[in-house]
Rosetta silent file (secondary structure, phi, psi, omega in degrees, C-alpha in Angstrom):
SEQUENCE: XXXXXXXXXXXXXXXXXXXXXXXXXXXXXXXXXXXXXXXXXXXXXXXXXXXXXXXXXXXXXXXXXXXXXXXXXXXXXXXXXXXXXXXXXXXXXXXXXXXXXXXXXXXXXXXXXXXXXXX
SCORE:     score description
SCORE:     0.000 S_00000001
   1 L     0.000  -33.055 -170.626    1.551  158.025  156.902 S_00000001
   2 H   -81.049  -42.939 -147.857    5.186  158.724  155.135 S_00000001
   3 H   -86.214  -97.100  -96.905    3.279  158.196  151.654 S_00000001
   4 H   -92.855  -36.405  143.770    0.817  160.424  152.185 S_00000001
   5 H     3.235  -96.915  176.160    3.619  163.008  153.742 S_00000001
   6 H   -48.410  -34.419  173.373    5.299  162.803  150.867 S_00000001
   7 H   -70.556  -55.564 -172.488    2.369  163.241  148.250 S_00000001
   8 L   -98.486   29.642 -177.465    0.783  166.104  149.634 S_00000001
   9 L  -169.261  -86.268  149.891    3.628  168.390  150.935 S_00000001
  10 H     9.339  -67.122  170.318    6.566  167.170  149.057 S_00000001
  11 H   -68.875  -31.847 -176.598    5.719  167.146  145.535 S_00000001
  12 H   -81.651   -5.631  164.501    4.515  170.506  145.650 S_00000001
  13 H   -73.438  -34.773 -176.652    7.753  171.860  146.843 S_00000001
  14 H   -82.649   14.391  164.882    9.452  170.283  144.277 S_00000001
  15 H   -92.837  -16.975  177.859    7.143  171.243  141.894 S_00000001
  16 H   -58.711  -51.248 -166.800    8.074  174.962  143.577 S_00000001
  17 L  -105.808   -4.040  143.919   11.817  174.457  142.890 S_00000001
  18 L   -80.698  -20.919  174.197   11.652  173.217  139.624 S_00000001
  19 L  -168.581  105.260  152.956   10.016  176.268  137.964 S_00000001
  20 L   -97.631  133.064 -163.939    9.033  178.874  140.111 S_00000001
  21 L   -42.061  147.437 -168.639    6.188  180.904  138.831 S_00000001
  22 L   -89.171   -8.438  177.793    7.716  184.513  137.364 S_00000001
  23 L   -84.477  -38.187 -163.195    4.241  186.036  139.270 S_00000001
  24 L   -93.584   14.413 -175.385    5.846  184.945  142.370 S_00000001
  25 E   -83.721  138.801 -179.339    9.218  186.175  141.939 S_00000001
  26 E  -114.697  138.992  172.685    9.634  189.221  144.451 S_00000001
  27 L   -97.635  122.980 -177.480   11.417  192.087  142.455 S_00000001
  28 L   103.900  152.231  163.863   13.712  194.630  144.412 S_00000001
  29 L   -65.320  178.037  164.152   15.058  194.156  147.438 S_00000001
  30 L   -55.142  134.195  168.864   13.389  193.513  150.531 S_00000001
  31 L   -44.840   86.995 -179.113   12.339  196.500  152.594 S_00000001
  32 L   101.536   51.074  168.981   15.124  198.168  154.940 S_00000001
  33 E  -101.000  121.481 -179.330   17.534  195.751  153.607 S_00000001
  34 L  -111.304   30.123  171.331   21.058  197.185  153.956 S_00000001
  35 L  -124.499  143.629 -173.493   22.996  194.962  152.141 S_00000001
  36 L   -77.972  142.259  176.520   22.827  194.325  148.049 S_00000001
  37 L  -102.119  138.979 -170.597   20.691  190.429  147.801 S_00000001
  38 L  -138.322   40.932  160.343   22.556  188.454  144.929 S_00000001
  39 L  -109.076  163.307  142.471   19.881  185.952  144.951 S_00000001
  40 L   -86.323 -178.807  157.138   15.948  185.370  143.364 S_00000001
  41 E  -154.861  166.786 -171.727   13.883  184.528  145.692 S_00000001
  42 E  -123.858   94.644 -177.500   10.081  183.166  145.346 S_00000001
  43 E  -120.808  172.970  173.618    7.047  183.680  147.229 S_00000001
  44 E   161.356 -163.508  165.266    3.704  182.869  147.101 S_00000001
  45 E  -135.927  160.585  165.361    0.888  179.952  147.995 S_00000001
  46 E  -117.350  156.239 -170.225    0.082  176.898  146.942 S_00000001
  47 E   -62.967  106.332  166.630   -3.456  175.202  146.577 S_00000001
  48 L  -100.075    6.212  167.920   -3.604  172.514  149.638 S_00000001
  49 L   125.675 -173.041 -169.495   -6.881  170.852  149.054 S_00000001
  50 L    41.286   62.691  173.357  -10.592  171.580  150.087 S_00000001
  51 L    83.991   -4.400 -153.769  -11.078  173.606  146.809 S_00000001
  52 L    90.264   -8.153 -175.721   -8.409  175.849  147.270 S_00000001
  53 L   -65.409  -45.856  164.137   -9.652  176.775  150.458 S_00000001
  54 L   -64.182  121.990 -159.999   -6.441  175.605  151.948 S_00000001
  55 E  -144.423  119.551  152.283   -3.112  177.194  151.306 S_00000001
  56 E  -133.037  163.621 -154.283    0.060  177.048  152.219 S_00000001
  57 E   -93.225  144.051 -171.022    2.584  179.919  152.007 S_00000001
  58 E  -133.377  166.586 -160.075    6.177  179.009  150.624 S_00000001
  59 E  -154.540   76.969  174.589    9.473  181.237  150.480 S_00000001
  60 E   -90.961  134.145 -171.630   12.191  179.967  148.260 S_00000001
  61 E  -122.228   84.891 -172.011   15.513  181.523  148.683 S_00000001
  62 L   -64.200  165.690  179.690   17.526  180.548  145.954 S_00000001
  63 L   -68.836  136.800 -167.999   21.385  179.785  146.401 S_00000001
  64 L   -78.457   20.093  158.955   23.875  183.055  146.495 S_00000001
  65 L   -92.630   40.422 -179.236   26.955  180.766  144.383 S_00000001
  66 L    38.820   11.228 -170.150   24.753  181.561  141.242 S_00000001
  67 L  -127.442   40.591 -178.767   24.704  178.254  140.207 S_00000001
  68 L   -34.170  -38.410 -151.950   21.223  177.468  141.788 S_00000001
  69 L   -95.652    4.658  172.184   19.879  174.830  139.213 S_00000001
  70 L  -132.870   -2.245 -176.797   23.070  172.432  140.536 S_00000001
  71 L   -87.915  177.219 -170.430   23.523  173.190  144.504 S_00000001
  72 L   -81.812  150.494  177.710   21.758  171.701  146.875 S_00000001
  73 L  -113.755  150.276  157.517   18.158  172.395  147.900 S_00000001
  74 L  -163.983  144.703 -117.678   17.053  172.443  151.300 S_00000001
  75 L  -128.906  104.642 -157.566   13.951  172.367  152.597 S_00000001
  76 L  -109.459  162.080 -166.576   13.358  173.701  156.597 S_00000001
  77 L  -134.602  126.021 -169.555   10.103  173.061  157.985 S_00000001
  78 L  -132.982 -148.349  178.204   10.084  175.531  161.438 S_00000001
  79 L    35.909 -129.720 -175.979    6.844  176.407  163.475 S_00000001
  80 E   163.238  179.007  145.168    4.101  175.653  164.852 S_00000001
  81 L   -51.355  157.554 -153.690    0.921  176.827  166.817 S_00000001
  82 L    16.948   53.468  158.756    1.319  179.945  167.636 S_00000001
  83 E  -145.353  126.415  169.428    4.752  180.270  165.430 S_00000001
  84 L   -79.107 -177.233 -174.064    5.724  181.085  162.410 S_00000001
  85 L  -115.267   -9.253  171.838    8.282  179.894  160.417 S_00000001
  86 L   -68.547  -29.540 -137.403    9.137  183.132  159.614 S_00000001
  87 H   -90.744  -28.648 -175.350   10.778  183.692  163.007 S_00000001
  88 H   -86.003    7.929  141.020   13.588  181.009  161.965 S_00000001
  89 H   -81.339  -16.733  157.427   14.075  182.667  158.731 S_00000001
  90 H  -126.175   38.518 -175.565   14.913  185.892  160.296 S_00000001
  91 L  -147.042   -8.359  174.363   16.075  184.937  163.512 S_00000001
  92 L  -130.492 -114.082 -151.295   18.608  181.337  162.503 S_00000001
  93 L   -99.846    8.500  171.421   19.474  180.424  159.363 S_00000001
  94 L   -87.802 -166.045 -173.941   18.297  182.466  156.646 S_00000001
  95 L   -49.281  -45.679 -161.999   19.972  185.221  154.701 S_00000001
  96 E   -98.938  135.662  160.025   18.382  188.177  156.956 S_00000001
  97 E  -127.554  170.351  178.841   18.650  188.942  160.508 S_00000001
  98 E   -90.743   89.222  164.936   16.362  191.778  162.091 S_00000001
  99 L   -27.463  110.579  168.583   18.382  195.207  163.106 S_00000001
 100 L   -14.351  -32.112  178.262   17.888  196.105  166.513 S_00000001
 101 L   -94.153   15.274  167.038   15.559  198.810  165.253 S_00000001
 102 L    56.629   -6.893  164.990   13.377  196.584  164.210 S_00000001
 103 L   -86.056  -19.364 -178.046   12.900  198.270  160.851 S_00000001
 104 L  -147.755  166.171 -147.895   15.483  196.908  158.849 S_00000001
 105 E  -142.680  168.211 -161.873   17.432  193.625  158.141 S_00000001
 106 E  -116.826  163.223  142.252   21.407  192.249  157.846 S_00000001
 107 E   -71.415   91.571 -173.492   23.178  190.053  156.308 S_00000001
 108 L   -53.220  111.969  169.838   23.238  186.485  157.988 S_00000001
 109 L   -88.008   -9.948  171.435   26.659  185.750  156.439 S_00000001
 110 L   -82.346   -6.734  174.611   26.417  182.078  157.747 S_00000001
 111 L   -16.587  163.100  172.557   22.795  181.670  155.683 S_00000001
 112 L   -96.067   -8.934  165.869   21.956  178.231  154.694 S_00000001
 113 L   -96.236    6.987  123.742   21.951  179.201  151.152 S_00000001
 114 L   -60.913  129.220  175.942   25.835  179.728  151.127 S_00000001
 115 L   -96.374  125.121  167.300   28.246  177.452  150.319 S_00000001
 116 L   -74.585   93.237 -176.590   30.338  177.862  153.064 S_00000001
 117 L  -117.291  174.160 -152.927   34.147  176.606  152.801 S_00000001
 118 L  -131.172  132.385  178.899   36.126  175.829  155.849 S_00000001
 119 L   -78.972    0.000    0.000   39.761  175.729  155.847 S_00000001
C-alpha cells in the first residue's frame, strides 16, 4: 500500500516541484491581497489516471527567502469529504489569511514557507 502511495501521488508532486509548468504560474497578485507576495506560486492539475478523467488540483507556494531551489519543500495534505484543503491554506499555515470582510486576504507572517528564526 506505501508503494503504490508513493508512485501515484508522490512522484507527481515532485515532478511539480522540480519544474513547474510556466502555463501554470499565476501572474499578479492574488485578488484583494493587501500585502506585496515576494513569492511564485503554481497552480494547476495533474492527470490522475482513467484517461485523464481524474485530476487532481495542486498549489505550490514557493519559499519567500528567494532561494527556493535549496530550502526545504513541504508537502501538506489537508481535507477531506466535504473539505477542502483550501480551508487550511487560508485558514492555518499558508501565506494568506481571509479579512473579516471576506473579500480580501493578509499576510500569515508565521506561513510555512518562511524561514522563521527564533532567538
Amino acid at each position: 500500500m506505501k508503494v503504490l502511495f508513493f508512485i501515484f501521488l508522490l512522484i507527481p508532486l515532485f515532478k511539480i516541484c522540480i519544474a513547474a509548468e510556466d502555463a501554470d504560474k499565476i501572474i499578479g497578485d492574488l485578488p484583494g491581497t493587501t500585502f506585496k507576495v515576494n513569492f511564485d506560486q503554481y497552480s494547476g492539475y495533474l492527470n490522475a489516471g482513467n484517461g485523464g478523467k481524474w485530476k487532481f488540483f495542486y498549489w505550490l507556494v514557493e519559499s519567500q527567502t528567494g532561494n527556493s531551489s535549496n530550502d526545504p519543500l513541504i508537502v501538506w495534505f489537508t481535507g477531506g469529504p466535504g473539505c477542502s484543503s483550501l480551508g487550511a491554506m487560508y485558514q492555518e499555515m499558508g501565506p494568506f489569511y481571509i479579512n473579516s470582510d471576506g473579500k480580501t486576504l493578509f499576510e500569515n507572517i508565521y506561513s510555512w514557507n518562511k524561514v522563521l528564526k527564533f532567538a
